[in-house]
DOLUMKOL-713205 format. One record per residue: x, y, z of N, C-alpha, C in turn; residue in three letters. Coordinates in steps of 0.02 Angstrom, whole numbers, padded with zeros to 5 digits, always signed. Example, Ala and Ser with C-alpha at 12.3 -4.5 7.8 and 13.67 -1.06 7.14 Angstrom:
+00660-00284+00390+00615-00225+00390+00660-00165+00390Ala+00642-00112+00354+00684-00053+00357+00645+00002+00394Ser
END
This chain:
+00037+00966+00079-00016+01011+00096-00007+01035+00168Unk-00022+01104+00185-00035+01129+00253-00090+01114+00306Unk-00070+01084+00363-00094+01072+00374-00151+00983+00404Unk-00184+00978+00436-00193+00898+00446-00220+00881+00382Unk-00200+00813+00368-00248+00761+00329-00308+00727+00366Unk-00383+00751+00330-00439+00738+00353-00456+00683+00318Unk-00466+00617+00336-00482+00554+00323-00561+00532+00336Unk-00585+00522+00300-00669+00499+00302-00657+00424+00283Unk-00684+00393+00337-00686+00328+00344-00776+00295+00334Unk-00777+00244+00299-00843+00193+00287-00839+00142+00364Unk-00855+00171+00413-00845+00119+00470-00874+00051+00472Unk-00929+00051+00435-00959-00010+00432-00967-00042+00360Unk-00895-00036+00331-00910-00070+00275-00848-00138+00293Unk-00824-00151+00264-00807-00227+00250-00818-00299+00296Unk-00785-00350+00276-00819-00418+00313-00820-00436+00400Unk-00769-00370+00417-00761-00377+00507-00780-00307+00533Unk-00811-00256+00504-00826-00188+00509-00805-00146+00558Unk-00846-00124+00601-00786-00058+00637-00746-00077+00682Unk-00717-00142+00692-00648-00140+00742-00606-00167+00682Unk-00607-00183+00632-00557-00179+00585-00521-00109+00566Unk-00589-00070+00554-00568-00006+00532-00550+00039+00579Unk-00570+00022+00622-00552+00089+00692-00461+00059+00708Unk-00470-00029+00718-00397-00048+00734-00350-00029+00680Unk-00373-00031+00611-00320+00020+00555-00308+00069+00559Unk-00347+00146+00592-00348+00200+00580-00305+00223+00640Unk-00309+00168+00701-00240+00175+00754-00196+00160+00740Unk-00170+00112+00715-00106+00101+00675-00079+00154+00610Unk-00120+00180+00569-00100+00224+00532-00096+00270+00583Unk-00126+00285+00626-00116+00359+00674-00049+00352+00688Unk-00002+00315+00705+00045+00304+00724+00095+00331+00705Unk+00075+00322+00635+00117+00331+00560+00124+00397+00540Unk+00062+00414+00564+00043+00474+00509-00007+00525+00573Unk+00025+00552+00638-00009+00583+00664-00028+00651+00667Unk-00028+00672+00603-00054+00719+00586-00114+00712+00555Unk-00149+00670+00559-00196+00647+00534-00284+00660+00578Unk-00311+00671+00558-00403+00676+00591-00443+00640+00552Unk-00492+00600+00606-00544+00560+00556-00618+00572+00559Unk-00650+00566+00501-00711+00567+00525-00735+00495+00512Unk-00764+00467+00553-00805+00416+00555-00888+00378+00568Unk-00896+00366+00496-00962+00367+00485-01012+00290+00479Unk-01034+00281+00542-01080+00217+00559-01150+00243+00621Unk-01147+00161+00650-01178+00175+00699-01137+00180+00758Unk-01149+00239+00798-01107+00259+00854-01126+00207+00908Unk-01177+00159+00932-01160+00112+00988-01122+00058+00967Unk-01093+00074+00888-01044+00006+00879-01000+00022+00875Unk-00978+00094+00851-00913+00136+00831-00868+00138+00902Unk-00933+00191+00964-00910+00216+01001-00862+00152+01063Unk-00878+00093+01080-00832+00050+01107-00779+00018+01096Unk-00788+00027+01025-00716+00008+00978-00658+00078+00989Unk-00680+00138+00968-00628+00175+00985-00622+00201+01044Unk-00645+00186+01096-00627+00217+01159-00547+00166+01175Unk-00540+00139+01150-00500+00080+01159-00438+00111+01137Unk-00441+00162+01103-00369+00182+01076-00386+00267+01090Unk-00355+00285+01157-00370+00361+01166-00324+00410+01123Unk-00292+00394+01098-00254+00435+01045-00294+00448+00985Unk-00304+00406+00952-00366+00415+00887-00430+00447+00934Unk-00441+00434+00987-00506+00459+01002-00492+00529+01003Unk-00447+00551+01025-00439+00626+01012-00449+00661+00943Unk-00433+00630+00903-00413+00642+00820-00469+00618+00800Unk-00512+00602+00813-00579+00583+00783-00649+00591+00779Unk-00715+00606+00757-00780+00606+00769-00804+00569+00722Unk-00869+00554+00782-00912+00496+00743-00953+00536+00719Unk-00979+00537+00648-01063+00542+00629-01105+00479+00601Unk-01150+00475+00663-01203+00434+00681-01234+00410+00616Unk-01249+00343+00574-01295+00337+00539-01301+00262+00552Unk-01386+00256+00553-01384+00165+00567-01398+00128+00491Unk-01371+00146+00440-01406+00131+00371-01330+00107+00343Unk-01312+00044+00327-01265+00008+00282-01272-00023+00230Unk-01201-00008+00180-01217-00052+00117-01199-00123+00136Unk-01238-00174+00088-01205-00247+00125-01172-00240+00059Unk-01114-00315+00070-01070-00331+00045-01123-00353-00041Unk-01167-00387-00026-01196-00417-00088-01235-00382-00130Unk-01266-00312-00109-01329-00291-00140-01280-00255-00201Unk-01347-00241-00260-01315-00237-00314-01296-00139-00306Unk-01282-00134-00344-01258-00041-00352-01330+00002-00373Unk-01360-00038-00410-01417+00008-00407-01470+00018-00340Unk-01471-00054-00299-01498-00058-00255-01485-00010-00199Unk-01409-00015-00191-01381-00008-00121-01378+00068-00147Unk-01400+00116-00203-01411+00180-00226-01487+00213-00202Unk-01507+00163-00211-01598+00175-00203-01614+00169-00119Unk-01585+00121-00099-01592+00115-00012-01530+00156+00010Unk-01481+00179+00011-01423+00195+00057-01405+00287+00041Unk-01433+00298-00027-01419+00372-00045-01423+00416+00003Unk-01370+00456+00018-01367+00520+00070-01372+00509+00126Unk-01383+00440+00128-01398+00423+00236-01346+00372+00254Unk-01334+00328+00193-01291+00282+00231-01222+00281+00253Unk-01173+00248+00272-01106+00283+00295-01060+00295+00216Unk-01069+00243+00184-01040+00239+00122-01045+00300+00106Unk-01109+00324+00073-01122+00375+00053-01120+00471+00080Unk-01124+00441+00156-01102+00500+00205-01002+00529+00179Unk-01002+00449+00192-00910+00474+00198-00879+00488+00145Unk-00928+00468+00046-00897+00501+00014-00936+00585+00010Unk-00963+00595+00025-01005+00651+00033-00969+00715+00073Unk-00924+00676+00127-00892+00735+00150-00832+00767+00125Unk-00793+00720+00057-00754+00768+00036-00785+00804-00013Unk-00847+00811-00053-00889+00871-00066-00882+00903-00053Unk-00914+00907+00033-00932+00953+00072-00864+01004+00101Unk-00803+00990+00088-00764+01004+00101-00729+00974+00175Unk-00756+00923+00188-00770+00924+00260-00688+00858+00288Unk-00677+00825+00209-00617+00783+00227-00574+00772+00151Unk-00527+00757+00152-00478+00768+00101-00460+00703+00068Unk-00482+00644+00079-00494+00564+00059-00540+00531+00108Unk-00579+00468+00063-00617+00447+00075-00609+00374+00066Unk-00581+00326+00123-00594+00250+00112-00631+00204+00157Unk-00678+00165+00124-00694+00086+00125-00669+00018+00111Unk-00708-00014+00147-00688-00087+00139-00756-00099+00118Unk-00810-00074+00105-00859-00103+00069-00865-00116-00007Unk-00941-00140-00005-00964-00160-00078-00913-00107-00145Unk-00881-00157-00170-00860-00113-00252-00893-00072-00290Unk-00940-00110-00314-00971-00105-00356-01018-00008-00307Unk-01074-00030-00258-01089+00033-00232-01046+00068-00217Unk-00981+00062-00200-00955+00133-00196-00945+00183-00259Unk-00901+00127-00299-00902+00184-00389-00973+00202-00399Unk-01002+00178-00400-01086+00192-00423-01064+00270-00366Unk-01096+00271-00316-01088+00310-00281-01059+00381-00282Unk-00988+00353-00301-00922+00391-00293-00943+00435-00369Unk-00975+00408-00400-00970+00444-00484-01035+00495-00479Unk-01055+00462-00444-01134+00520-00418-01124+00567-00371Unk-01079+00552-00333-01071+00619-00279-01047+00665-00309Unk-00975+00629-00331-00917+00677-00344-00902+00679-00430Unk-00946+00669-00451-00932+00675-00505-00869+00651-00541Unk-00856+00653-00620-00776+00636-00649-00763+00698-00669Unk-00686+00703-00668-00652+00769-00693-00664+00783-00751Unk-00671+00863-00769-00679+00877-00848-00649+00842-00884Unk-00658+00811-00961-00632+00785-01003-00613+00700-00974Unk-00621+00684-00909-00610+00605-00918-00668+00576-00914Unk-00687+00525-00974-00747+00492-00980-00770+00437-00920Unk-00693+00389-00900-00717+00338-00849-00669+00344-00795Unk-00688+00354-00735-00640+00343-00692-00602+00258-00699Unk-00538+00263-00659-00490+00204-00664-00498+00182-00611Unk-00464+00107-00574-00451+00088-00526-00376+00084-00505Unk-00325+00111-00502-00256+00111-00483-00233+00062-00438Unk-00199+00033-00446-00170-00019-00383-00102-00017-00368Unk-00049-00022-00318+00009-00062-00310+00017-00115-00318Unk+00070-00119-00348+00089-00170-00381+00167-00190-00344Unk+00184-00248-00293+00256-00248-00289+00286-00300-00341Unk+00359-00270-00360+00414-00306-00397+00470-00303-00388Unk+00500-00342-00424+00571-00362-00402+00620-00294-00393Unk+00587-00245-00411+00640-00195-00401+00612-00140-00357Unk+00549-00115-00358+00512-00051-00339+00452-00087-00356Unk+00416-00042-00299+00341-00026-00339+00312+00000-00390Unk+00265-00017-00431+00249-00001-00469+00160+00018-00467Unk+00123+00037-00519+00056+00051-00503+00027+00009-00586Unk-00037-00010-00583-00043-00050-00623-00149-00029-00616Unk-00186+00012-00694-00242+00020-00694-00250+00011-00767Unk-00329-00007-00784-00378+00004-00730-00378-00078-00709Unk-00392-00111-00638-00398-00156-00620-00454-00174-00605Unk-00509-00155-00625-00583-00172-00612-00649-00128-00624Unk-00617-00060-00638-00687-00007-00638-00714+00002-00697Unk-00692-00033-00762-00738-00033-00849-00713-00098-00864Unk-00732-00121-00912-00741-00174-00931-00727-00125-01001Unk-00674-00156-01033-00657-00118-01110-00638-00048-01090Unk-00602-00009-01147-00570+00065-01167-00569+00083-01229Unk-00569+00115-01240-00544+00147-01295-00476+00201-01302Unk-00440+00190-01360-00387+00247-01357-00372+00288-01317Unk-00408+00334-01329-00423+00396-01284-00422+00381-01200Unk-00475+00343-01193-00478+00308-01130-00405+00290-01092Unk-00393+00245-01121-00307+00239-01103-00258+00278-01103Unk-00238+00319-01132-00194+00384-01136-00222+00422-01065Unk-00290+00418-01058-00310+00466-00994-00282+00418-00945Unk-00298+00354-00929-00280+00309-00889-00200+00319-00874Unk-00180+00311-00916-00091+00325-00934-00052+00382-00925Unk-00100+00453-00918-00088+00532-00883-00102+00523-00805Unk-00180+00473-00778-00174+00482-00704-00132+00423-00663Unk-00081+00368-00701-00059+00326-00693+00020+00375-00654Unk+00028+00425-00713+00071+00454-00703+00082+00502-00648Unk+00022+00526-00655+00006+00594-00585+00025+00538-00524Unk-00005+00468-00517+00001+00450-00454+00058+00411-00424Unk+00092+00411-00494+00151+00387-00505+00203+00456-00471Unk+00210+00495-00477+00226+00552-00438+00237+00583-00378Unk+00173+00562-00367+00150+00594-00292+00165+00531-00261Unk+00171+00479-00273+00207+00409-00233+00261+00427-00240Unk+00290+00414-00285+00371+00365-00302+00418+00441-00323Unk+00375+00497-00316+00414+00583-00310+00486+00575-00392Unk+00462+00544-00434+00466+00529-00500+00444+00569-00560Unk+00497+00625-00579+00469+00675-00596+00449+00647-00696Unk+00476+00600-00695+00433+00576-00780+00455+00502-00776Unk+00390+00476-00743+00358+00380-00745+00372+00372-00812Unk+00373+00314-00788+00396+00266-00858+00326+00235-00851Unk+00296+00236-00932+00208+00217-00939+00221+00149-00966Unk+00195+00107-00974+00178+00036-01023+00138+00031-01024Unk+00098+00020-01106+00038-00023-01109+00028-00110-01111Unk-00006-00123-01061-00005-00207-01073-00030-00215-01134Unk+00007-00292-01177-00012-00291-01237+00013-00380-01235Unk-00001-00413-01288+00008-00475-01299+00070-00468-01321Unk+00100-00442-01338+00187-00447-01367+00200-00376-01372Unk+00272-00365-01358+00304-00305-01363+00297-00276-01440Unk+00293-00328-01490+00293-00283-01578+00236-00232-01586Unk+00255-00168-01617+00186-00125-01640+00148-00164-01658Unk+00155-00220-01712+00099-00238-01761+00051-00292-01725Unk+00052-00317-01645+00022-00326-01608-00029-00313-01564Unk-00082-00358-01560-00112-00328-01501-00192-00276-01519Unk-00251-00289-01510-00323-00253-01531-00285-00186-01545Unk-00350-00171-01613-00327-00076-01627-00322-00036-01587Unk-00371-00033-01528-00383+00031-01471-00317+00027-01444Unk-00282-00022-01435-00222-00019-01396-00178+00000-01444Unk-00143+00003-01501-00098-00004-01556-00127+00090-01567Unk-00169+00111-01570-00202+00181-01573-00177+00228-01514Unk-00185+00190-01436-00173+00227-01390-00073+00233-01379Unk-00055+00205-01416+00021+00197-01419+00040+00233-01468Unk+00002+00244-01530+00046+00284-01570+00007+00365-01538Unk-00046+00366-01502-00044+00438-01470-00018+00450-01428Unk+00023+00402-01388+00047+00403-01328+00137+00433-01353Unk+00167+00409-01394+00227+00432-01459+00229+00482-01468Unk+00145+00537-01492+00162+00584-01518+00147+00664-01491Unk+00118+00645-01431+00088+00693-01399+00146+00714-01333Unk+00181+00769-01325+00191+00795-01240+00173+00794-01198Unk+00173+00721-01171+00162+00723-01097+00198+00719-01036Unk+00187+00738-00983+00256+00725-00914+00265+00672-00896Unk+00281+00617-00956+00311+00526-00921+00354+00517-00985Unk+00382+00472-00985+00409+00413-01037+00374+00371-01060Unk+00362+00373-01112+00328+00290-01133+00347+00252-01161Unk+00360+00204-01137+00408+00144-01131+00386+00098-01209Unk+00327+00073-01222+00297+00035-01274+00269+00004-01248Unk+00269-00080-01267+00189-00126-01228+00237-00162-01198Unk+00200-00188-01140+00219-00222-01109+00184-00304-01089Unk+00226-00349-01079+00186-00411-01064+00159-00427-01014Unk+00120-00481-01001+00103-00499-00928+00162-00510-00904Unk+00216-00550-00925+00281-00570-00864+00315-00538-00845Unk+00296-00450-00867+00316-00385-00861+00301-00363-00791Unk+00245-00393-00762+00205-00349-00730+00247-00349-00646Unk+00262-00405-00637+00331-00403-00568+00374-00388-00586Unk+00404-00365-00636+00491-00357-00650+00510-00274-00633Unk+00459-00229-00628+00465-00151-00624+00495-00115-00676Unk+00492-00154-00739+00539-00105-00801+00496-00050-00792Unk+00457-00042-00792+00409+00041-00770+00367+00047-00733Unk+00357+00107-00720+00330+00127-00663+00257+00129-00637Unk+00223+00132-00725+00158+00107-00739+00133+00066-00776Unk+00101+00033-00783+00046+00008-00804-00016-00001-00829Unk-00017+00017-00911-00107+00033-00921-00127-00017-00958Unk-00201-00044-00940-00230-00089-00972-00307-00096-00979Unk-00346-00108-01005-00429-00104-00981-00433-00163-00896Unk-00489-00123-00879-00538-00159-00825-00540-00226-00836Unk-00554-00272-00892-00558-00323-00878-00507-00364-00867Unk-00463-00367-00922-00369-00410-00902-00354-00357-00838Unk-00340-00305-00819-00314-00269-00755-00342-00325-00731Unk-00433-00340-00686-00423-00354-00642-00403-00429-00640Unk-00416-00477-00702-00383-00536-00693-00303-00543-00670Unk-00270-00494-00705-00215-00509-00684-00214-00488-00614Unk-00241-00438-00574-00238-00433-00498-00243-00505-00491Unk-00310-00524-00491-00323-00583-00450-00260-00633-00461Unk-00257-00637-00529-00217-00704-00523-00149-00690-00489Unk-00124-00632-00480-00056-00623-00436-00064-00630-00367Unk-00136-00601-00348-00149-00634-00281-00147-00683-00262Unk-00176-00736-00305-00180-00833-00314-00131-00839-00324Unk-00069-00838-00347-00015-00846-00350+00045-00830-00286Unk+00009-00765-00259+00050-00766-00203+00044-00814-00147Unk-00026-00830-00144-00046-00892-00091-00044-00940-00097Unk-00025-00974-00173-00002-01026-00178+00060-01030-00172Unk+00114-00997-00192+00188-00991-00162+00185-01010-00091Unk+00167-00969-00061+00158-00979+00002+00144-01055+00039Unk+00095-01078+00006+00062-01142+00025+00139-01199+00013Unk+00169-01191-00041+00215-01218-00070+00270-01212-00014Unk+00293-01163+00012+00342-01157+00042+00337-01179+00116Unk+00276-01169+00153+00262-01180+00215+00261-01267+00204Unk+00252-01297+00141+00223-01368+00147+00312-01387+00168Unk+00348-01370+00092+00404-01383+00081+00457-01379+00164Unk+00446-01326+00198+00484-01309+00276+00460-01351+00313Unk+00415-01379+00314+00391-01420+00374+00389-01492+00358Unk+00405-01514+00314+00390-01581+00282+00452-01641+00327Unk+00507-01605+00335+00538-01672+00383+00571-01606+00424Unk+00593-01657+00482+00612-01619+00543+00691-01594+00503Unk+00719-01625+00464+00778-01572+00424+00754-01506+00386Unk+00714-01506+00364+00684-01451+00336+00665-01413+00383Unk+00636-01438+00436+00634-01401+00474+00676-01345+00521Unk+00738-01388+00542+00799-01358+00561+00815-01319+00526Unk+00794-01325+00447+00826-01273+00392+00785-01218+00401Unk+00730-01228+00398+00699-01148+00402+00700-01130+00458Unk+00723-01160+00523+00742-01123+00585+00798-01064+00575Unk+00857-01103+00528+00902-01075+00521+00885-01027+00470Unk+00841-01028+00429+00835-00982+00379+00777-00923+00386Unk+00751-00923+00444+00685-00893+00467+00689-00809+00454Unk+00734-00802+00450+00738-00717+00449+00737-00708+00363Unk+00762-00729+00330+00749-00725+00235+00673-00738+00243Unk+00631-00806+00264+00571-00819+00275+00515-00753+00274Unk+00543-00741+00321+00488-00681+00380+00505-00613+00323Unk+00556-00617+00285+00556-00565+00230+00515-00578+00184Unk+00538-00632+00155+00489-00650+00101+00401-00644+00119Unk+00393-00673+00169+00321-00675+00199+00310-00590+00195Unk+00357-00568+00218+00315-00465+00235+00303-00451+00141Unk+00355-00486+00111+00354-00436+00028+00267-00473-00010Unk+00266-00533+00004+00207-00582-00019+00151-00548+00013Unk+00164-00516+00064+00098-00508+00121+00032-00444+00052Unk-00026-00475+00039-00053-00420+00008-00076-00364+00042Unk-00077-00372+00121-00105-00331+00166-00069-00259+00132Unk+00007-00269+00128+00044-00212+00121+00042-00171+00052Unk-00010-00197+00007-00028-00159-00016-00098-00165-00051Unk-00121-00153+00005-00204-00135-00005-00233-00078-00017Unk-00263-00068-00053-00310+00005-00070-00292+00015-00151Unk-00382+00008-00194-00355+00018-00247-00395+00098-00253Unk-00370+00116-00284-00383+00224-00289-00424+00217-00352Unk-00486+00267-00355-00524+00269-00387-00519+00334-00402Unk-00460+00335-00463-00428+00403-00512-00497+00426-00575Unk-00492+00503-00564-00523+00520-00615-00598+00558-00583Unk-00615+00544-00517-00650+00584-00487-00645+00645-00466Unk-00677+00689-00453-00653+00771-00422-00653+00747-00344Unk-00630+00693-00319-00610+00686-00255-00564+00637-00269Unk-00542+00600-00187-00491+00551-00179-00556+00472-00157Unk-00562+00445-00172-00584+00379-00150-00542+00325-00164Unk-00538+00260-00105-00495+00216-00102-00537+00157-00067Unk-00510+00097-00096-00549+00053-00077-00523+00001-00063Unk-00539-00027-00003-00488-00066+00023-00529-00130+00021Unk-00478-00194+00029-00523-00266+00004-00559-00287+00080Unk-00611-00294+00064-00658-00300+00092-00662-00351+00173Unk-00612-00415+00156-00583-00451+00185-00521-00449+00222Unk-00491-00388+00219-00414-00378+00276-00444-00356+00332Unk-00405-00351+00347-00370-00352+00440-00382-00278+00468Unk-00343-00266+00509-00336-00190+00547-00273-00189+00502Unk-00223-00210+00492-00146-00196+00449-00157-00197+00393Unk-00213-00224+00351-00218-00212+00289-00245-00141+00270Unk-00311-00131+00323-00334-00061+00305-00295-00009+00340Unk-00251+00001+00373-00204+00044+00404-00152+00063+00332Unk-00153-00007+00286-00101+00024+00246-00142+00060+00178Unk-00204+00062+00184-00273+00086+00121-00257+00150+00163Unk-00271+00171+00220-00273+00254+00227-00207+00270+00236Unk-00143+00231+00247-00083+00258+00219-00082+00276+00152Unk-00105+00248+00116-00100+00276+00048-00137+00314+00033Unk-00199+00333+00053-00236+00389+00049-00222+00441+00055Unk-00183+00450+00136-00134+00507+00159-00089+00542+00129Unk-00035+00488+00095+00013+00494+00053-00039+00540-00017Unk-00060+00517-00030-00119+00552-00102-00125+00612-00074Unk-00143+00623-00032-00193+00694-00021-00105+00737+00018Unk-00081+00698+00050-00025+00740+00071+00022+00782+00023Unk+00017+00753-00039+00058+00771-00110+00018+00789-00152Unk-00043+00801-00152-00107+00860-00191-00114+00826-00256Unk-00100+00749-00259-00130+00703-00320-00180+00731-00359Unk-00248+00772-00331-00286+00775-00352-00286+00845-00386Unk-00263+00864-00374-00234+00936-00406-00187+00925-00463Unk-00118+00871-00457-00065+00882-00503-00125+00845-00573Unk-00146+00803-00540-00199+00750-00599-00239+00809-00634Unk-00276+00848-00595-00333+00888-00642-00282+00924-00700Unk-00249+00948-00663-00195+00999-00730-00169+00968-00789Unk-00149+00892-00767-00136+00847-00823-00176+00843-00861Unk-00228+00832-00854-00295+00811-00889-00319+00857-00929Unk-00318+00921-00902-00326+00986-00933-00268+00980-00981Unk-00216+00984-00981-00151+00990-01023-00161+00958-01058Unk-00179+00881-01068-00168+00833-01128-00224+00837-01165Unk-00283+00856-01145-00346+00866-01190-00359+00940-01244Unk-00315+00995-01218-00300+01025-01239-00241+01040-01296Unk-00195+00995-01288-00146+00976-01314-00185+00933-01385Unk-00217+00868-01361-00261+00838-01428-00300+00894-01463Unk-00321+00940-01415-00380+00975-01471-00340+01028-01518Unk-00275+01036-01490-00234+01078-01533-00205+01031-01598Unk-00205+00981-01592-00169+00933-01641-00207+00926-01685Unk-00292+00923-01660-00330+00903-01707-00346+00955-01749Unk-00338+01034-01715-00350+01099-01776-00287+01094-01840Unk-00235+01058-01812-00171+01044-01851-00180+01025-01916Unk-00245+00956-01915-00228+00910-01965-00282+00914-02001Unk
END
């Protein structure tokens, strides 16, 4: 796209609030200085945090609001108290307004989709927005939805999941036909609930701009045989979590294992540089931000609990989205494949 990437930031959303997010949005500045932010809290908490980094202060304005979602209140609540005033709701509000080109938090989940589906509505023809994630593996990245935003799908549902898997599969990995997988309990057709065994034989017969690979397993999900990943909300987000728990238990394992006698120790002196690799690929910071596909905007949501380096790498990927017009190549998809079904169905 021409032009800066306008970033709307939730300043006071996650567990360390605006010097997490202000210390991310300098570090992405770094990265990505073509970048402008708007930033939406309370300005006597905002404004001492970024004076601290006069480079972003240039690239940035605050709009003032003293009204936050907390981490705990439920989505209807934090709808009824926070609507139109609070920062959450300010900062998805301004890509509406035209006013910024992605929109991320580290706040409440649950209120932001609530939110995010009320501002900005979902694109024609998709019933539920997705949650998109990175996914690293042994070979490339991969993207892996929905990881938390429905609970169940249907057919249909998934094939849409499996078109914006692809769009974002694109505008990342510049992959002009992703390789799709549906997670499934075993690779055989005759496997696996109907909605899924349904969304595969439409996924076979319809023209769309990816490959589709067939189903895929959970021990699939690090190996990168493809590029996506579709599954319902509920297994998506277990399997997030449990790859997260898994990464920190590795971890725990290995730090015990290096330090346990002063030979081991010498060894990982000597071996510290493989270490400090492994540690950056394990690190989840590096890929934080899950994208909330299927809206007529960009929203991204970063875990609630990182750092300044975790959310630096949530509006890197934001950037990256809006820098490559995700939200554009996605609407046309969506248009294309629904159109495409409704022609199949005058067919038969």
């Amino acid at each position: 796209m021409s032009g800066p990437v306008r970033i709307s930031l939730d300043a006071m959303g996650g567990d360390s609030g605006p010097a997490m997010v202000i210390g991310g949005a300098n570090r992405s500045l770094t990265r990505h200085p073509g970048s402008e932010y708007l930033l939406f809290g309370d300005e006597a908490k905002l404004y001492p945090e970024l004076k601290q980094y006069p480079e972003l202060e240039k690239k940035s304005q605050i709009i003032h609001t003293d009204i936050s979602v907390e981490m705990g209140e439920k989505p209807s609540q934090a709808l009824r108290r926070g609507r139109r005033n609070s920062s959450m709701w300010m900062a998805i509000d301004a890509i509406k307004q035209g006013k910024a080109d992605v929109c991320i938090s580290a706040g409440n989940t649950g209120a932001l989709m609530a939110m995010a589906k009320l501002c900005l509505r979902t694109i024609a023809d998709v019933d539920r927005p997705a949650i998109a994630a990175l996914w690293p593996t042994v070979r490339r990245d991969s993207i892996v939805l929905d990881v938390g935003a429905n609970v169940g799908a249907n057919a249909s549902q998934l094939v849409d999941y499996a078109l914006m898997g692809s769009a974002m599969a694109r505008a990342l990995f510049s992959k002009e036909r992703p390789r799709i997988g549906l997670l499934n309990v075993g690779v055989e057709e005759i496997k696996g609930l109907d909605e899924i065994k349904k969304a595969a034989t439409m996924l076979r017969q319809i023209d769309l701009p990816f490959e589709y690979h067939g189903f895929v397993e959970g021990d699939d999900l690090g190996q990168g045989h493809v590029d996506v990943i579709v599954t319902e909300g509920f297994s998506g987000n277990i399997a997030l979590k449990t790859a997260e728990g898994t990464a920190r238990q590795i971890g725990t394992y290995i730090k015990d294992a290096i330090t346990r006698t002063w030979i081991t120790k010498i060894g990982a002196l000597i071996a510290s540089g493989g270490f400090q690799a492994l540690k950056r690929k394990m690190d989840p910071r590096g890929m934080n931000g899950g994208v909330f596909l299927g809206l007529n905007g960009l929203v991204i949501k970063s875990h609630g609990g990182t750092d300044a380096k975790g959310f630096a790498s949530a509006i890197d990927l934001g950037y990256d989205m809006a820098s490559n017009m995700l939200l554009e190549s996605l609407s046309h998809d969506i248009e294309t494949l629904h159109q495409s079904l409704s022609n199949n169905e005058e067919h038969t």
